[in-house]
C-alpha angles and dihedrals in degrees: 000000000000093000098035080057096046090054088051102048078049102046088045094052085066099028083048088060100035084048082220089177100204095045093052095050086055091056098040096054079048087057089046093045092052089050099053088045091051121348112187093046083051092048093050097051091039082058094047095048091058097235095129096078086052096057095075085069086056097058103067120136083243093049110110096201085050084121108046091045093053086048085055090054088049097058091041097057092049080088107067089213083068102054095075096051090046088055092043094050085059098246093135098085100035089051095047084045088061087058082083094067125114086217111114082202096051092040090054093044094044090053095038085053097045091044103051088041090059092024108117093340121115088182092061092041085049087057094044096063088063096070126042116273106124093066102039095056087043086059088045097049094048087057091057134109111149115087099227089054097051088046102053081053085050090056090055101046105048092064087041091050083062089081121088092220105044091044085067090043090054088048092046092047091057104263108134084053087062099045089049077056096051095042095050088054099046099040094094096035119107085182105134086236091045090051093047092045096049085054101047085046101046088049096052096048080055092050094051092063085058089094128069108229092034090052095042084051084055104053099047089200092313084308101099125110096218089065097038080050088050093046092056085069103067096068094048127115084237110109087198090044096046077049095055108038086045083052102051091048093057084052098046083049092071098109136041092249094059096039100043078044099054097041091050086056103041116267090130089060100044081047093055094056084043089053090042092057094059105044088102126060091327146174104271096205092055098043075053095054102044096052090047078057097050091040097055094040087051089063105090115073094238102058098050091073084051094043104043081047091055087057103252089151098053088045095044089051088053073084110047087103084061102132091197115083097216086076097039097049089056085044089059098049084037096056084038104060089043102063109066089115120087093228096050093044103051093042084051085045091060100048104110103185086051100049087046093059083043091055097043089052096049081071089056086118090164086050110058096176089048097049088045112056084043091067097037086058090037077064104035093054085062101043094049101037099043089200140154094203094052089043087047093053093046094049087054097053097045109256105128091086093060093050086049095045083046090064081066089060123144084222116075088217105055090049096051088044084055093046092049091052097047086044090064086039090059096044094032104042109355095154096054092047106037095093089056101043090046097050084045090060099231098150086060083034084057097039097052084043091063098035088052103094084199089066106113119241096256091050095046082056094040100051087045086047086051098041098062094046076065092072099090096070124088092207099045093039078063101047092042086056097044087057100051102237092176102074089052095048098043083052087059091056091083093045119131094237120080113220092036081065101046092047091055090059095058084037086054105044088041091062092047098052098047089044 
């Protein structure tokens, strides 16, 4: 087979040149043959004979092996190790060029090429927004009215659109003005190819304000047509469409400007109806898509007063009943971004029927975002609400071991978010708290978090801070005696952090004295 291979790659570099047509066919069936036998072998030698540059002149409308040479490219860049070379060796134009053809055969194998040389491979993308791609398959695609044609385009540009780069080329070439087309035509179809257009449209369009520049270019300072045209989408009957226009709108809100820009002119408003019409029995994506909106719109300082007065919390919790843990996950980060103030945070506190859903899905162990951004608003409600009444209701419904449990975090944040929390617990309502904290074992949890040399610096100062606010309590003061703090806390007076080290001296005199 070696050999046999060897003599073909040999035989095709003259027959390639001379264009024999019999005696091509048969290499390349020979071709064809090795790399169904072993790919990746085939793929290396193909790359070391040097065929592969031969192969563009081999690809000409008038060619009669087009096809079967496309199909080769195809099997090769299945190997990443093959789509570089395949840029390099100039295939990229003459295959978007064959995307042209009437053949059914050609126009499969050159999709199928072009889309496994550019398929899961940042390299290759990188290489393809040096030629012009972008704006030959735009062209192409604006030439096309048959449905199979436009989506084998489709399938080449979505992994394309993944690049930054090329994402700006495609809007700069005029493609968002196509798929609103598209989107406008199909929008009243319920033909099986409209539907599946408008959705791979729609999707794309979605996909190309992924990118920063490309995105910045779409929105013109909250001007531009193609985002009030975005934005007419959200109040359709159209579930894809709802999806897509909610969407683009959480990836337009990625930085202060837009967002400050679209709450001051009414997305949240036109979010929340969207969000009304799927409480019940609704369309999960969309619910999804909404919150991520409202989430990302909730970030600067200056929209979470607007949007907690035009009523975003009321309408979030609308979906605190939400079995899928998608939803629940961006209701979480949603309700989260939105209480730094003190007002917002002590009404939410006290909301029973809300802590006890927080404290249910702490314990979301197959869900780790979930569980996690439970516990990061459990402790936000205390730390931005200081108050007795929303520490009382968390410690009802349980929630005081997975704070606990959350001091004991991977993630330095959210242990020092937990610390901080059970700091205002022990000075605010100690007594209330103490059996909890106790059965939790926060005084050993405290004591390992100070002996560990890994501990960060914030997280040594806040369990001493913590500690001491401890105090108060008969049955931790004991428990805090019986484990010899005090060896671990004189050794943090030498600490290189500062405060670390202050902290350790009143740590320190305070032990002693209460000894």
């Amino acid at each position: 087979m070696a050999d046999n291979l060897s003599d073909t790659l040999k035989k095709l570099k003259i027959t390639a040149v001379d264009k024999t047509e019999d005696s091509l066919e048969g290499c390349l069936d020979c071709l064809l043959q090795a790399l169904a036998q072993n790919n990746t072998e085939t793929s290396e030698k193909i790359q070391a004979s040097g065929i592969l540059q031969l192969f563009a002149s081999l690809l000409t409308p008038q060619s009669s092996c087009k096809a079967k040479v496309a199909n080769i490219i195809a099997e090769v860049a299945k190997n990443e190790f093959m789509r570089i070379p395949c840029v390099d060796a100039g295939l990229i134009s003459p295959l978007v060029q064959l995307l042209n053809s009437k053949d059914q055969e050609v126009l499969l194998q050159t999709g199928r090429a072009l889309g496994n040389i550019c398929y899961d491979s940042q390299s290759s993308k990188e290489q393809f927004a040096s030629t012009n791609i972008a704006e030959e398959l735009v062209k192409l695609f604006k030439k096309q009215i048959e449905h199979d044609k436009r989506e084998m385009i489709f399938e080449v540009l979505a992994p394309l659109a993944e690049n930054d780069a090329i994402k700006l080329q495609l809007v700069e070439a005029g493609l968002v003005e196509c798929l609103l087309e598209i989107v406008q035509q199909k929008v009243d179809s319920d033909k099986e190819d409209d539907i599946t257009e408008l959705k791979t449209g729609s999707d794309l369009m979605v996909l190309l304000l992924l990118g920063d520049e490309s995105m910045q270019k779409l929105f013109e300072g909250g001007k531009g047509s193609v985002f009030q045209r975005v934005l007419s989408w959200i109040p359709s009957n159209n579930h894809q469409l709802q999806l897509a226009g909610a969407l683009a709108i959480a990836n337009f809100a990625r930085n202060d400007a837009n967002c400050i820009h679209m709450v001051d002119n009414g997305i949240v408003e036109k979010l929340m109806d969207l969000l009304d019409r799927h409480v019940e029995d609704g369309n999960v994506t969309v619910q999804h898509a909404a919150l991520s909106a409202l989430r990302n719109l909730a970030i600067p300082v200056i929209n979470k007063a607007k949007m907690l007065s035009a009523g975003v919390t009321e309408a979030v919790l609308k979906f605190l009943k939400s079995e899928m843990p998608p939803v629940q996950f961006k209701l979480l980060g949603t309700l989260r971004m939105l209480i730094d103030a003190q007002e917002a945070a002590e009404q939410l506190g006290k909301n029973v029927k809300l802590v006890e859903r927080l404290v249910e899905w702490c314990e979301a162990k197959d869900h780790a975002g979930v569980m996690g951004e439970s516990n990061r608003l459990l402790s936000a409600l205390i730390r931005h609400s200081k108050s007795k009444d929303v520490i009382k209701t968390i410690v009802q419904s349980g929630g005081i071991k997975h704070l606990v449990t959350m001091a004991t975090s991977e993630h330095v944040i959210m242990q020092n978010e937990a610390l901080v929390a059970l700091a205002l617990i022990a000075a605010l309502e100690l007594g209330t708290a103490e059996k909890d904290l106790e059965s939790a074992k926060l005084v050993q949890i405290l004591h390992r978090l100070l002996a560990d040399e890994r501990s960060a610096p914030e997280i040594k100062y806040n369990s001493m801070v913590l500690i001491c606010a401890l105090m108060g309590s008969e049955c931790l003061h004991k428990e805090v005696q019986d484990l010899a703090f005090l060896d671990v806390v004189s050794k943090l007076r030498s600490h290189e952090n500062k405060s670390v080290a202050q902290q350790a001296s009143l740590t320190e005199q305070r032990l002693t004295v209460e000894s």
